[in-house]
N, C-alpha and C positions, 0 to 999 in steps of 0.2 A: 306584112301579114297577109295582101292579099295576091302576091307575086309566086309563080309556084316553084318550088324550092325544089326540083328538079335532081332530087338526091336517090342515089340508087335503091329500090326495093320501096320507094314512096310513091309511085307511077308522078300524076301532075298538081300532087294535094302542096294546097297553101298553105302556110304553118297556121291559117286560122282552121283551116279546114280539119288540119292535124290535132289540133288542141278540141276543137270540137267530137273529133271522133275517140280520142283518149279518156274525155268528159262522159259519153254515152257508152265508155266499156267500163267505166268505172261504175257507175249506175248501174249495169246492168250487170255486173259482176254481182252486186251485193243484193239485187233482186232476185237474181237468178240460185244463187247460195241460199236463201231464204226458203222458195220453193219453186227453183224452175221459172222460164217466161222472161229470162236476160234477153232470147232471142227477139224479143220484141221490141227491144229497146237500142241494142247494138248491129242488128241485121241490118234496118231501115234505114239507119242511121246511115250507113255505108252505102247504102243502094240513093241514099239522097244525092249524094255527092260521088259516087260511082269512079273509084280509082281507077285506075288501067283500063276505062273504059266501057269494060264488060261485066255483068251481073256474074260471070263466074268466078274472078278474082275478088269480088265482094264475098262471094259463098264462101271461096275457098283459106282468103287470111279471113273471115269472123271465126272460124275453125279453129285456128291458130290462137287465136286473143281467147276462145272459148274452153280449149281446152287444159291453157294454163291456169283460166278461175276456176274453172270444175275441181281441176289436179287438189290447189291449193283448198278451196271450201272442202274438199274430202279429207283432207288433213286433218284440218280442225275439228271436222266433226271425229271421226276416229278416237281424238285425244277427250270429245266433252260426251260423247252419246255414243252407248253400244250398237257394235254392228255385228251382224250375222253377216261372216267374211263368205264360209262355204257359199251360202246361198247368193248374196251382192257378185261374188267373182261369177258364180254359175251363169246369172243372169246376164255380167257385165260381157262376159265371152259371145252367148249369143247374140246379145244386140249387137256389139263390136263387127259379128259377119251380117248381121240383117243392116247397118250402117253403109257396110262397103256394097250390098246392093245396092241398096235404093242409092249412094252416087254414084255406081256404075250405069243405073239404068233411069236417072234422075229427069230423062226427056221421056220415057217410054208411055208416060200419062199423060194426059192435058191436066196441066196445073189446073186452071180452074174447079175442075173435079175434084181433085183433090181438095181444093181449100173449100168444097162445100161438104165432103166429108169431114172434115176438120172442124168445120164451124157449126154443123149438127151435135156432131161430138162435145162440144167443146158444152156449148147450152148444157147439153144435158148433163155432164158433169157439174158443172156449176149449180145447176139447178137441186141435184139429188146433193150436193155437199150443203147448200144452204139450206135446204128442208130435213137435214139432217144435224142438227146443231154440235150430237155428241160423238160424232162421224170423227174417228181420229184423235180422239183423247187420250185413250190409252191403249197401250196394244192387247188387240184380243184376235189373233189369228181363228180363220174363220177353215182351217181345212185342216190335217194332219199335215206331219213333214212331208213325207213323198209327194203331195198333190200340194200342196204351196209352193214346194220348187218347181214341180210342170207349171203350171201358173204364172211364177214370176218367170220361169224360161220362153214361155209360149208369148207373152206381154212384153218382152224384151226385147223378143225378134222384131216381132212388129212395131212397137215404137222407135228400136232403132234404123229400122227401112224408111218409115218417117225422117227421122233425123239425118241422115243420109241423102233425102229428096231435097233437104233443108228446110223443112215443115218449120212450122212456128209452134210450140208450146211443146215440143219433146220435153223438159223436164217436167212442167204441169203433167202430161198426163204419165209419168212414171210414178210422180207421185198419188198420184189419184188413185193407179193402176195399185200401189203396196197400200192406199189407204182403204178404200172403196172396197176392192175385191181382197186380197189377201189379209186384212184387217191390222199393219202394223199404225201406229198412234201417227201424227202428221212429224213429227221430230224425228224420230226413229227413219220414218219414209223418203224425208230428205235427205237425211245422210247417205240413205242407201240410194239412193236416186243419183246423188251429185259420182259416187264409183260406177256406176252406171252409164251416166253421161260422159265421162271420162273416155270410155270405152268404145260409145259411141260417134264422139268425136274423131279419135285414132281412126277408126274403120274408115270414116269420109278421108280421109287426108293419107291416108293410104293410095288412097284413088286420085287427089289432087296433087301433091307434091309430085309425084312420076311427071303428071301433066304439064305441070309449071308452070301450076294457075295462082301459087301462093306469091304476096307481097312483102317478100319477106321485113322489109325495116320496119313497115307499116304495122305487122302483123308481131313483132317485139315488142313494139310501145303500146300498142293495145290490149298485149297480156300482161304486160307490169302492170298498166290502170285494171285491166278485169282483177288480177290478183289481190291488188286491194282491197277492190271492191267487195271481193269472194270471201276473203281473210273478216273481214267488219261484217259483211251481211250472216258467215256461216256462226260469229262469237254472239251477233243481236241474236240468231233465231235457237241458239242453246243457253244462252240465260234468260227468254222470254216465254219459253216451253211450248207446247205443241196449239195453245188457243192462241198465239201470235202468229205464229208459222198458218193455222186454218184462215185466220183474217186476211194475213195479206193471199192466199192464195185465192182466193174470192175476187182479190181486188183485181190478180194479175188474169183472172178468166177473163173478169168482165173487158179488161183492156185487150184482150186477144179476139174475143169476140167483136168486138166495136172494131178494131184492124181488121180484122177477118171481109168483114160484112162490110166495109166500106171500100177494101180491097175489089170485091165483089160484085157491090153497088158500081164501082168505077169502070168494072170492065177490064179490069189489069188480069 
């Protein structure tokens, strides 16, 4: 268990360490299906125990394990909650190039910066969805078609540049982004979030596989456990409707902010 199994595409992971890390995609698949904030739970996960060494091959297979729960949680929901494809694809396309920025140019900030833009961001989100009880109940678009697609295009680029840098809470704040501003219900916002994150995903790994930063064995076993996880989290948050889907996304701010802000506190 704790001898390292030295098997190709695994860098020097122990099979506890493997079982560990299959354990926290799986978890985080089914949080992440729900609404977003798996990256909180399957990133850190990997950067504990740090495969191949370097924090890039952590970024680049959680990508991998991340985009096969995305793929799958978009399935399901497709089959149980309508989605507005025109507008989801519109979106998913620009984030997919604001993705392959931000990890092409993913040194070009001091992180730090960023993760206190992030964690500003983040409160206030949080704050304005719990002061807001009936935020997301049901959809009531707050703009005409033409300017709800500039909207969700303009919030796509940008959170996928995020997602791309390997930010934390890219699905939290897509969804926020369809709840908050464009007014769809929190159900409806996930589904369209998880074809989103799909997209955003490809962009990064576009940029990482050429590199040949991905692990790849590592990065198979961690998308079967995400896809489970994705498959159970996206079927709980379509038969528990949009005031489950609101609850836990409250829950997964508050844990991004406490990571954020202790990230921070540490000096990391």
């Amino acid at each position: 268990m704790l001898d390292a199994l030295n098997w190709p595409g695994f860098a020097d992971l122990t099979l506890a360490g493997l079982l560990f890390l299959c354990a926290a995609a799986f978890l985080a698949g089914a949080v992440d299906a729900i609404v977003g904030g798996g990256g909180l739970i399957q990133l850190p996960a990997m950067l504990l125990l740090m495969p191949g060494g370097e924090v890039i091959y952590s970024l680049a297979t959680n990508k991998v394990a991340a985009i096969a729960g995305t793929t799958a949680a978009a399935r399901t929901y497709a089959k149980r909650t309508p989605i507005d494809w025109r507008a989801a694809l519109s979106m998913a396309l620009v984030a997919l190039l604001g993705s392959l920025g931000g990890a092409m140019l993913a040194n070009a900030l001091p992180s730090h910066v960023l993760n206190i833009i992030v964690l500003v961001a983040l409160v206030a989100v949080g704050l304005y969805t719990w002061r807001k009880p009936d935020l997301g109940s049901v959809d009531a678009p707050r703009f005409q078609r033409r300017v709800q697609l500039l909207v969700m295009l303009a919030g796509g680029a940008v959170i996928g540049f995020w997602d791309g840098i390997a930010g934390p809470g890219t699905g939290s704040f897509l969804v926020f982004l369809l709840v908050g501003l464009v007014g769809f219900a929190f159900l409806t916002a996930s589904a369209t979030a998880k074809v989103v994150n799909v997209a955003t995903n490809i962009g990064a790994l576009i940029f990482f596989i050429p590199a040949g930063k991905v692990l790849w064995g590592l990065g198979i076993l961690m998308a079967l456990s995400n896809i489970a996880g994705s498959v159970l989290g996206a079927v709980v948050a379509a038969r528990r409707g949009s005031g489950f889907v609101r609850r836990v996304f409250l829950t997964v701010v508050v844990g991004l902010v406490i990571s954020l802000g202790w990230k921070l506190a540490a000096g990391a």
